[in-house]
C-alpha positions in Angstrom: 9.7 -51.8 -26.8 6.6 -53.0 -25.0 8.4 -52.9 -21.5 9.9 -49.7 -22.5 5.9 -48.2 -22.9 4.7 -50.0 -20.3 7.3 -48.2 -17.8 6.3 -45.1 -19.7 3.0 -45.7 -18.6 3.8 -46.7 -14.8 6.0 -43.3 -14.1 2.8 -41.5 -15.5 0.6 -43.0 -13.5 2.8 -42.3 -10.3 3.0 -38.8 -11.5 -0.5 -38.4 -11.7 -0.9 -39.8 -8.1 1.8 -37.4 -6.3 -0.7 -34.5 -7.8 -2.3 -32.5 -4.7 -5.7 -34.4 -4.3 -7.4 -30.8 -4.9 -5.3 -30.6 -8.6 -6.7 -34.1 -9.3 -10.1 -33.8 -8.1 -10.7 -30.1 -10.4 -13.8 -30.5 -12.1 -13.8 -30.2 -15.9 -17.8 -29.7 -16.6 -20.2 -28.1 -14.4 -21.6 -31.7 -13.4 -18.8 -31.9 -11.0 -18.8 -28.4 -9.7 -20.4 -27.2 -5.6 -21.4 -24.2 -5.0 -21.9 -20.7 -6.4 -25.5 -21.5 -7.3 -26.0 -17.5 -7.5 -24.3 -17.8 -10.6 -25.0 -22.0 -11.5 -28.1 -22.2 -10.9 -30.5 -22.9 -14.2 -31.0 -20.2 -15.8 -28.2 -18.1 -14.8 -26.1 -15.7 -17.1 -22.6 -17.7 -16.4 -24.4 -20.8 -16.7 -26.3 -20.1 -19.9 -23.1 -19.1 -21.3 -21.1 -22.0 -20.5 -23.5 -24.0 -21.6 -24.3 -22.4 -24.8 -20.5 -22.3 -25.6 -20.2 -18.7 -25.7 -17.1 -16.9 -23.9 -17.0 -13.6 -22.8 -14.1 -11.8 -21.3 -15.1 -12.0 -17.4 -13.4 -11.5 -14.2 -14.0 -13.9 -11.1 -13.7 -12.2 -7.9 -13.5 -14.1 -4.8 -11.7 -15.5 -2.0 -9.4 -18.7 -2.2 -10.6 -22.2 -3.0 -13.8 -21.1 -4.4 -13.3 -22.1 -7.6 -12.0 -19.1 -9.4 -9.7 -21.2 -12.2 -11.9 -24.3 -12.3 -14.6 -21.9 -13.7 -12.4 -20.6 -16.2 -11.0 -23.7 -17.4 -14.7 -25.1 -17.6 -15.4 -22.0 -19.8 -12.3 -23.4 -22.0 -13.9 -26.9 -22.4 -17.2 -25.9 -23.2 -15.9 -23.6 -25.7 -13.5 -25.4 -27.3 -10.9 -22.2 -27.0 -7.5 -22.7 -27.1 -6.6 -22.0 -23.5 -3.6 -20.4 -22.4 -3.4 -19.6 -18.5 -0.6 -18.0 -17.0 -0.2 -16.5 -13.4 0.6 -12.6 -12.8 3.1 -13.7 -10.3 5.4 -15.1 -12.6 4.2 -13.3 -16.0 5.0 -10.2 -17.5 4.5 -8.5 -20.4 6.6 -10.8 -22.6 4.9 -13.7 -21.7 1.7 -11.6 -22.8 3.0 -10.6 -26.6 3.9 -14.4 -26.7 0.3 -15.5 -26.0 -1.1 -12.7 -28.3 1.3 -14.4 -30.9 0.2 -17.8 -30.6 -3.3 -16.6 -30.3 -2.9 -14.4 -33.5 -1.4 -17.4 -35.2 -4.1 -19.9 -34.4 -7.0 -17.6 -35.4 -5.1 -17.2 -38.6 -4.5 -20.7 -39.4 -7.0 -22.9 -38.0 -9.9 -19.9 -37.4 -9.5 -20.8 -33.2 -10.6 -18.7 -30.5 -8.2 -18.3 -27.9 -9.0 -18.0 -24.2 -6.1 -15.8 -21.8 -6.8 -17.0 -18.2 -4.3 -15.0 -15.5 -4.6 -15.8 -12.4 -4.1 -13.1 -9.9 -4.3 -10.6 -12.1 -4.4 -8.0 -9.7 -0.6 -8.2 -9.5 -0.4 -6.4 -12.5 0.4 -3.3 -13.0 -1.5 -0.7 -15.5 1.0 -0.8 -18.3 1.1 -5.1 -17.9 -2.6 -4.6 -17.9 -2.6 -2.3 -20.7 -0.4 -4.5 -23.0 -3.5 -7.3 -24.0 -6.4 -4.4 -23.5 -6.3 -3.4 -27.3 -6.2 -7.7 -28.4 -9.4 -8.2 -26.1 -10.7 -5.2 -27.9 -10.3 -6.7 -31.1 -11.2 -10.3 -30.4 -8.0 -11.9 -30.6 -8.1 -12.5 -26.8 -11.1 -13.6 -24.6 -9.9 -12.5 -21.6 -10.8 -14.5 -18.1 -8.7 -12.9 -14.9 -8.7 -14.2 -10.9 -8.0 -12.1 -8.2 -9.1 -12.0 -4.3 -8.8 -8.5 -4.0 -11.4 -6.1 -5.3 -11.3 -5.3 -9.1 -12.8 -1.7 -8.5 -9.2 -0.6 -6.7 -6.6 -3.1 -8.7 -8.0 -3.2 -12.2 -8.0 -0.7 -15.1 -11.8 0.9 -15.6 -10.4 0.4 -19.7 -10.2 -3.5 -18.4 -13.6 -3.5 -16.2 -15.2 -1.6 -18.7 -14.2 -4.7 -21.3 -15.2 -7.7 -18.4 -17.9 -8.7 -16.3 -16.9 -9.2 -13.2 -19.0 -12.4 -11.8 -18.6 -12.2 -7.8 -17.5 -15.7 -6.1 -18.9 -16.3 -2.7 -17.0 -18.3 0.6 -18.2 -22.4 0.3 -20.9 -23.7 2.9 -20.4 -26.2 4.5 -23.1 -28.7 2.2 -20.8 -27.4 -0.9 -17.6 -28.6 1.3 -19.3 -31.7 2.2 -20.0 -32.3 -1.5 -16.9 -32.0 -2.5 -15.2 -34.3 0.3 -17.2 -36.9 -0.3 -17.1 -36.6 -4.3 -13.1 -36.7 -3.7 -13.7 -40.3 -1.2 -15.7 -42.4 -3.5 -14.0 -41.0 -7.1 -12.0 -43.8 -8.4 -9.6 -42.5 -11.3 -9.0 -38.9 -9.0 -9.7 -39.4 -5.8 -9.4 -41.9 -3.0 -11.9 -44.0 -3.8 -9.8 -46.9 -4.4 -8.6 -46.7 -0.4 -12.2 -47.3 0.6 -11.9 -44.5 2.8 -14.3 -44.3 5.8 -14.7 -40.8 7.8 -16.5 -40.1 10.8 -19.4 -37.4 10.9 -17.3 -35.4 14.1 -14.4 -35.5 11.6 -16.1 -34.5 8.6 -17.3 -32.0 10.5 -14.1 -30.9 11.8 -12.4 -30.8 8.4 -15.1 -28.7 7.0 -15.5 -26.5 9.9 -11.3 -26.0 9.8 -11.3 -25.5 5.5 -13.6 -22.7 6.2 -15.2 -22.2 3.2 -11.5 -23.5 1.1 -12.4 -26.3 -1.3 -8.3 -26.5 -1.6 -7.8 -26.5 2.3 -10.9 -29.0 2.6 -9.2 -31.3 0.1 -5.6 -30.8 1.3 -6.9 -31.7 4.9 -8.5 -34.7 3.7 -5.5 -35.9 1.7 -3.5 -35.2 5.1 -5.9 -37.0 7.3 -5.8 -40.3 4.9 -2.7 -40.8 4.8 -2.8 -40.7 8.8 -5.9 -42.8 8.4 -6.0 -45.7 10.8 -6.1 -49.1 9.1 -7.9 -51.5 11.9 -8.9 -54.9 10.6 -8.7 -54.0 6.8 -10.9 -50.6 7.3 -9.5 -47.2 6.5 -11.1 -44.7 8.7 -10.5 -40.8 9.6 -11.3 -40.7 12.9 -11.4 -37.0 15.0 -8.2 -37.6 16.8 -6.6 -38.0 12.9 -9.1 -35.0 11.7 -7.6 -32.4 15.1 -4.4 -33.4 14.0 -4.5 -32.2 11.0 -6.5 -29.2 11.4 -4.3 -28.1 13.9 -2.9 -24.5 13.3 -6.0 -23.9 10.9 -6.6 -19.6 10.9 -10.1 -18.2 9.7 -9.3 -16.0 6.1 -7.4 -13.1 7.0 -5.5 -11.1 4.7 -3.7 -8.7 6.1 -3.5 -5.7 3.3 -6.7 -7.3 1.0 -10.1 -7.1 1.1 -11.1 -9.1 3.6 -8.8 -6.8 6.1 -10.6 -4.0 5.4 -14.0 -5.9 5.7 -13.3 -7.0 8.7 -12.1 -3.7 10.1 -15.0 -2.1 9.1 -17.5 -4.7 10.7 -15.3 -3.9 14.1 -15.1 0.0 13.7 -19.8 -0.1 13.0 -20.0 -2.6 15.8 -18.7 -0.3 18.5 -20.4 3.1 16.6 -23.5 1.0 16.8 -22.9 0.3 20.8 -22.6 -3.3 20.3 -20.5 -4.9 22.6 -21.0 -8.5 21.5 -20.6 -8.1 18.0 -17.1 -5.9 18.6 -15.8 -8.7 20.9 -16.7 -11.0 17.7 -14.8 -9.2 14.6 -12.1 -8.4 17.0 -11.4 -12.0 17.9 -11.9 -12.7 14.2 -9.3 -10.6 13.4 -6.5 -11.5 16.3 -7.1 -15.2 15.3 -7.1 -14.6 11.8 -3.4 -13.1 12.0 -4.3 -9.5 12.3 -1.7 -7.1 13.8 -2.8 -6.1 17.3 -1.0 -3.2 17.3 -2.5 -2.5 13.8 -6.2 -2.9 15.7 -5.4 -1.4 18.8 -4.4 2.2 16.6 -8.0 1.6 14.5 -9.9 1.4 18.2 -7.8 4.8 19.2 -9.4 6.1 15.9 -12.7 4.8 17.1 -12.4 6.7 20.3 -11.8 9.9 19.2 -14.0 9.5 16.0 -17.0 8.1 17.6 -17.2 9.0 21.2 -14.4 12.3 21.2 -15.7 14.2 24.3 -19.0 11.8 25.1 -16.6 9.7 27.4 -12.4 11.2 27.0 -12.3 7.8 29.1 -12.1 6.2 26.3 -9.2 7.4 24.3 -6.7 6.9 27.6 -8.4 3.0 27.5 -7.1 2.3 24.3 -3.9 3.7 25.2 -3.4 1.4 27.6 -4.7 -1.4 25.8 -1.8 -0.4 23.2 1.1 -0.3 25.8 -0.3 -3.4 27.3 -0.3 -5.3 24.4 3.0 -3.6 23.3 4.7 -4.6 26.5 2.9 -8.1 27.5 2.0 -9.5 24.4 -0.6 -12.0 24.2 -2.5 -13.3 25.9 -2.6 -10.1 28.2 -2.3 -7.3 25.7 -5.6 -9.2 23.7 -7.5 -8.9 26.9 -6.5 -5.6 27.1 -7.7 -4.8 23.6 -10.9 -6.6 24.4 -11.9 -4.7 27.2 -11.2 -1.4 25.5 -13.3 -2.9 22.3 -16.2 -3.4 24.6 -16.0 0.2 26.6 -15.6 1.7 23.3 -18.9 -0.2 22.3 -20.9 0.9 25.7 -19.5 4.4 26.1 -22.0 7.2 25.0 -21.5 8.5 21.6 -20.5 11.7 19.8 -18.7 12.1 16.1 -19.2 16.2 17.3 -14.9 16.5 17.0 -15.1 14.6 14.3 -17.3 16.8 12.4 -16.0 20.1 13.9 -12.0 19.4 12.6 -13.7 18.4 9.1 -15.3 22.0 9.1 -12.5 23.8 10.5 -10.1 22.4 8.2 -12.5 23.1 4.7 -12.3 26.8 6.3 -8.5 26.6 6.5 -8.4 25.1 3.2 -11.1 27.7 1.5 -9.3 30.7 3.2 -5.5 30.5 2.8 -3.2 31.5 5.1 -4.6 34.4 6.9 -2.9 36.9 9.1 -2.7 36.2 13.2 -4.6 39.4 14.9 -1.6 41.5 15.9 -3.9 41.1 19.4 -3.1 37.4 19.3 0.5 37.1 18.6 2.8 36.8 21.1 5.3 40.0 21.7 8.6 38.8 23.4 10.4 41.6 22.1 10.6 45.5 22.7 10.3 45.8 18.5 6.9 43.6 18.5 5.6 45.2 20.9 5.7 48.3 19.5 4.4 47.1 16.2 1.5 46.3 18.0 1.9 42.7 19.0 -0.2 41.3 21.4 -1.8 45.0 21.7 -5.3 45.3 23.3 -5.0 41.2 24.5 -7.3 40.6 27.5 -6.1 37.9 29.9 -8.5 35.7 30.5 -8.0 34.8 34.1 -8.0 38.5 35.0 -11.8 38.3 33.9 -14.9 37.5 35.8 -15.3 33.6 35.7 -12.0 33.5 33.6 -13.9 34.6 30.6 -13.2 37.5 28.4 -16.6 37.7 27.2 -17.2 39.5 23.4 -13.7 38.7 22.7 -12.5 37.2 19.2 -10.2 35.0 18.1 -10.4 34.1 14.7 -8.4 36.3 12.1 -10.1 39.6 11.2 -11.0 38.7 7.3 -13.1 35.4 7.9 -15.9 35.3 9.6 -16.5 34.0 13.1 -17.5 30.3 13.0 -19.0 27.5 15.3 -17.4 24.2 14.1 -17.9 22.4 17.5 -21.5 21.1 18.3 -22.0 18.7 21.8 -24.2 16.5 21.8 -26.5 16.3 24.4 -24.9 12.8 25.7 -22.3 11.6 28.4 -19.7 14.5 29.4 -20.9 16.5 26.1 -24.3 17.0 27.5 -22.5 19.1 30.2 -20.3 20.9 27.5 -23.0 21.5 25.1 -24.6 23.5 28.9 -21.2 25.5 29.5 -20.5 26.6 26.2 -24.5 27.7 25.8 -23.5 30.2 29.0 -20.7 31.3 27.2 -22.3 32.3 23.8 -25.2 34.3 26.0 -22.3 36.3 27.9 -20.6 37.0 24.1 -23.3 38.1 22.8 -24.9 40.5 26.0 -20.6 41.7 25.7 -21.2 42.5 22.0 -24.9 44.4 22.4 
């Protein structure tokens, strides 16, 4: 019986060692825990609460490896809750009534609080969502959720309304650093018992390739000891062994979440803000973050007619051809492409003035319906229309002086006559916003 235990106890300890190092290594008390000090530090809300022992349904928002679950099964711990974590990518709603279940019975029978952690909660849907609303409501649930993605446009108000939502921020690198070298020396989950050495140029590759990922700093680690050279009985991670593993490491870059449309933004204000250095910047980000380039190249067409329209009309045919270059070279030609139209874009002079005037133009079509063409606008191909009027009392433009019909109208006869279109007085538009001042003085000296 002894041997049989003592194998028992072997296979768990082998177990326990093919764990990722970053499973291992998870914290269970805020002693252990880098980073987040805007929400740690002494004195803090989250902090007062875990240490008082007192749960609160919450939501952590943030991006991966920040700690998201650790804090939640810290909150557990300190709380001594019955936790129950499950993940919305393989839960549903009958998982849910089983938890409420348990959780009912426990509270009933031994007066136990119960603590629901789901991780990426913002894979569920309203009616998932809705199914434990009414049991945090009533305090059979104390609800902690996960998600990367913003809880404003994936959660129920009903749920947000019920949760704080505590913001989780990317690691620095002194957090990282903490955490590597915690996970080096720590002798029941770590490496500690290797007696691993690391060099600062690899340390400071690792942390520079995790960027800001406890799980990918810890995951590169484990990769990079295991690689580890062994010269006269020393263990040591060395840069060539730190490269190789950090090889192939991408910035965060998720192509439909919130850090898409972060960084999509920061492009699109760079270039309205005529900075040609900080485009270049977010627009390398994103192409070596994973982003679509065909994806960018349509946002900077957007950008060309939003931002600079008739300033510089240059621009729009630029992006074009930064599309079909990229379209038909691929990289790395098409991303040069893209980044000289990205930095044109940022130096060309600026005008949102079509931008502005199709906003207007459409609130009028939208406020007046669908008015009547004047019968001196409509086209009259046949004998019929023509004598119904069509095209009646038309004045050809080109058979006027300067190829103007001046006093003429051309909006329908029941809405009044508007001015959506104002130039501004840069690039090509300060030349437009001149021509089209001549014409409003011969319309209104036609109209006297």
């Amino acid at each position: 019986m002894a041997d049989l235990f003592a194998t028992t106890e072997v296979v768990a300890e082998r177990s326990a060692a093919s764990r990722p190092l970053a499973d291992r290594l998870r914290p269970g008390s805020l002693d252990h825990f880098f980073g987040q000090q805007h929400l740690l530090a002494p004195g803090k809300p989250l902090r007062q609460a875990i240490e008082q022992g007192k749960a609160h349904s919450m939501i952590f928002w943030g991006p991966p490896g920040t700690g998201k679950t650790t804090l939640a099964k810290i909150v557990a711990n300190t709380t001594d809750s019955h936790l129950i974590a499950l993940s919305a990518v393989m839960a549903g709603v009958k998982d849910i009534r089983t938890a409420v279940a348990d959780a009912q019975q426990l509270r009933r029978l031994q007066g136990r609080s119960t603590l629901l952690f789901l991780d990426e909660v913002h894979r569920f849907n309203k009616s998932q969502q809705d199914a434990f609303l009414p049991f945090v409501e009533d305090g059979t649930l104390t609800f902690i959720g996960a998600t990367t993605e913003n809880p404003s446009f994936e959660l129920n108000n009903a749920l947000l309304s019920r949760a704080r939502v505590y913001v989780l921020k990317t690691l620095d690198d002194a957090a990282l650093r903490g955490i590597l070298r915690r996970a080096m020396t720590d002798t029941d989950s770590g490496l500690g018992t290797q007696a691993l050495m690391i060099d600062e140029d690899a340390m400071s590759l690792i942390v520079l390739a995790a960027d800001g990922d406890a799980r990918r700093a810890l995951n590169l680690l484990q990769l990079a000891a295991d690689l580890a050279v062994d010269k006269d009985g020393e263990c040591r991670v060395d840069l060539a062994t730190a490269e190789d593993v950090a090889q192939g490491s991408r910035r965060r870059f998720d192509k439909q979440g919130e850090y898409f449309y972060d960084q999509i933004s920061a492009l699109h204000k760079s270039v309205r803000g005529s900075d040609p250095d900080a485009s270049l910047y977010w627009l390398m980000r994103m192409l070596d973050g994973g982003a679509d380039p065909l994806y960018v190249a349509r946002r900077m067409i957007r950008m060309a007619s939003e931002d600079i329209g008739n300033a510089d009309p240059r621009a729009l045919r630029i992006c074009l051809d930064a599309w079909e270059t990229m379209e038909r070279l691929g990289s790395p030609e098409g991303e040069l492409a893209l980044a000289q139209a990205a930095v044109f874009l940022a130096c060309a002079a600026k005008s949102n003035a079509v931008y502005k005037a199709a906003k207007d133009a459409l609130a009028d079509v939208q406020k007046f319906g669908s008015l009547e063409v004047p019968m001196h606008l409509r086209n009259a191909p046949t004998k019929l229309m023509k004598g119904l009027g069509y095209g009646d009392k038309y004045r050809y433009a080109h058979d006027e002086e300067d190829a103007v019909a001046a006093g003429e109208t051309y909006f329908p006869d029941d809405m009044p006559q508007r001015k959506y279109y104002h130039p501004v007085p840069r690039g090509l538009e300060l030349k437009i916003r001149d021509k089209l001042a001549e014409l409003d003085k011969k319309n209104r000296e036609s109209r006297k």
